[in-house]
C-alpha positions in Angstrom: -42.1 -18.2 9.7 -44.4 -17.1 12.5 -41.2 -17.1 15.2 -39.2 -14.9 12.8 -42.2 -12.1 12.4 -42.2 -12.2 16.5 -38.5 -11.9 16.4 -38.2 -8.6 14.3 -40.5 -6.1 16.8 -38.5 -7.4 19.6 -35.3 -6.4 17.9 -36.6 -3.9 16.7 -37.9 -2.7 20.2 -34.5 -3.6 21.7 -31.9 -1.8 19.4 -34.1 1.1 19.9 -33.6 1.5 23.1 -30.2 1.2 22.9 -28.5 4.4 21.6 -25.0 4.3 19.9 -22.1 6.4 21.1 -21.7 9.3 19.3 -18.8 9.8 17.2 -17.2 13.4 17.4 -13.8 12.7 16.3 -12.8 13.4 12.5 -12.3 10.7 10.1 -9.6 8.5 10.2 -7.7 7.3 7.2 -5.4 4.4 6.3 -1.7 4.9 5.6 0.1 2.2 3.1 2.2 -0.3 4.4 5.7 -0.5 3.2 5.4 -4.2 2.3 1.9 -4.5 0.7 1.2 -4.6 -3.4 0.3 -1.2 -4.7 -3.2 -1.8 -4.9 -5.0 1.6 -6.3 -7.4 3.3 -3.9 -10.2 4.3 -5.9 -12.6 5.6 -3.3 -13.2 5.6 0.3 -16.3 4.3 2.3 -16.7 6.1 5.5 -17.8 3.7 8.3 -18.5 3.7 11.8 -16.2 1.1 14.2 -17.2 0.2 17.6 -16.3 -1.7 20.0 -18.4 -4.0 22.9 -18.3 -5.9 25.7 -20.9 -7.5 28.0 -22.1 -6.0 31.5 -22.9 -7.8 34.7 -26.3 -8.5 33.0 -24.5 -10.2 29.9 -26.2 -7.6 27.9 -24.1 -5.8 25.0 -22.6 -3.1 25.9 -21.0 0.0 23.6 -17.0 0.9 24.7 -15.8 4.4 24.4 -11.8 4.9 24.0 -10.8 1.3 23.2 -7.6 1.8 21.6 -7.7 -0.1 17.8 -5.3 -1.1 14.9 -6.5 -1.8 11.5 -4.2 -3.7 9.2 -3.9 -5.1 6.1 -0.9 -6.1 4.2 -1.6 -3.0 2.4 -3.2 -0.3 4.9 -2.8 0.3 8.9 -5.1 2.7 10.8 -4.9 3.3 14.2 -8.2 4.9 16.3 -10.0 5.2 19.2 -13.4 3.9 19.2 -16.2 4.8 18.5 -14.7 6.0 15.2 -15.7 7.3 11.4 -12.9 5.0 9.7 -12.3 5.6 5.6 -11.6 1.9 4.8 -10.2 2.2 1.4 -12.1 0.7 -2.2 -9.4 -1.0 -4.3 -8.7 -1.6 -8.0 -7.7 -4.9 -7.6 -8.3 -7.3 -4.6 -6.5 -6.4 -1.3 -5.6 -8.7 1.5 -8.0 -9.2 4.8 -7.6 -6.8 7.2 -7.9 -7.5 10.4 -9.3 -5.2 13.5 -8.0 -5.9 17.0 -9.2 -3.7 20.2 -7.8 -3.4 23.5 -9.7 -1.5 26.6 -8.9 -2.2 29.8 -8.1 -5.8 30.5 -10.6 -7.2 27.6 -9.3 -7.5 24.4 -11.2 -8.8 20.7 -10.6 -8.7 16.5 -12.6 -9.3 13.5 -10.9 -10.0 10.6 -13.1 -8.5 7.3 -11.8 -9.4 3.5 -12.2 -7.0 1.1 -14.9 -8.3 -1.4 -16.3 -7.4 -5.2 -17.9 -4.2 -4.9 -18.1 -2.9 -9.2 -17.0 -5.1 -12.1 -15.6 -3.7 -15.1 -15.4 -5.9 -17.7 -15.4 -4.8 -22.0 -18.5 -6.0 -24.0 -17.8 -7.5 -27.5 -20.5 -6.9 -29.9 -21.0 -9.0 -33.3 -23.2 -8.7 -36.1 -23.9 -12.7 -35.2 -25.0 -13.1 -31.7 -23.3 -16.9 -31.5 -20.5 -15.4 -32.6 -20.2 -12.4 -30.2 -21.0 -15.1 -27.4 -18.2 -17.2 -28.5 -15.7 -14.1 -28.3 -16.9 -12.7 -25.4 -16.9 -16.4 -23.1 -12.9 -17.0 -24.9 -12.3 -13.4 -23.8 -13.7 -13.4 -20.4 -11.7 -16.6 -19.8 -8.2 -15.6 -20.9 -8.8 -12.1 -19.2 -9.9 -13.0 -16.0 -6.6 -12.8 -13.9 -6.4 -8.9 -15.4 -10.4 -8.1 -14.5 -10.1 -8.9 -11.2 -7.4 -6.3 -11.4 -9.8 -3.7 -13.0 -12.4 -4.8 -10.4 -13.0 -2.5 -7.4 -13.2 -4.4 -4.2 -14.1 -3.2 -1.0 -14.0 -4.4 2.5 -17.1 -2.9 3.8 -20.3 -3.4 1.3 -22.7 -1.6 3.9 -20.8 1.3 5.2 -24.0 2.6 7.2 -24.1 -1.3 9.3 -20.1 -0.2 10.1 -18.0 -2.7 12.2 -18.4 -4.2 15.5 -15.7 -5.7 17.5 -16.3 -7.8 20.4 -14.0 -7.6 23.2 -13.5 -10.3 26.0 
């Protein structure tokens, strides 16, 4: 316990001093793919991607202008980073994406999978709580294929924390 309240000031310390890149170009948004389900796009989460490599001093460093594809079965984006990217909130879950950089002779991906972000499920109420239980456990079971298809899902939960992508 005593390592990891010595560890926080120190990365504290050292992500202070270094500064991210500042992102001046507009927002970029996903097109559909022509062979991906018709998942609904219910909102979009603005995030920041960003790409890094390590210097002589094998310290982290951020790239500017690496060239990126995002890509889904249902979404592609194409950017340069560091970039504002409106990865889209789904009704219904959509495929992983993955994120692959290129900058000079260094290449790197992540791969991110959209996850539950808002369930929407209908509440049964009963005069007899045993029996509104009963109806809503039988309910929930036989629904749950078409709930996950009112759920929103969402491939970044911390849109603020953004996406970094490692290039080698």
């Amino acid at each position: 316990m005593k390592k990891a309240l010595l560890i926080l000031p120190l990365a504290i310390t050292v992500s202070a001093c270094m500064k991210p890149i500042e992102i001046t170009s507009k927002p970029v948004d996903f097109a559909r793919t022509k062979s991906g389900n018709a998942q609904k796009v219910v909102k979009l989460d603005a995030a920041p991607v960003r790409a890094y490599t390590k210097n002589a001093d094998n310290k982290r460093v951020e790239v500017s202008g690496a060239s990126c594809t995002a890509k889904s079965d249902e979404f592609v984006a194409r950017f340069q980073t560091p970039a504002t990217v409106q990865f889209p909130r789904t009704k219904g879950k959509a495929s992983p994406m993955t994120i692959t950089c290129k900058a000079n002779d260094k290449t790197g991906s992540t791969q991110i999978t959209s996850r539950l972000a808002a369930r929407y499920m209908s509440v049964t109420s009963g005069t007899h709580p045993g029996a509104a239980l009963l109806v809503t456990l039988v309910a929930a079971a036989a629904t749950h294929g078409v709930a996950q298809e009112r759920d929103h899902w969402a491939y970044v939960m911390d849109p603020a924390a953004g996406v970094g992508v490692a290039l080698e």
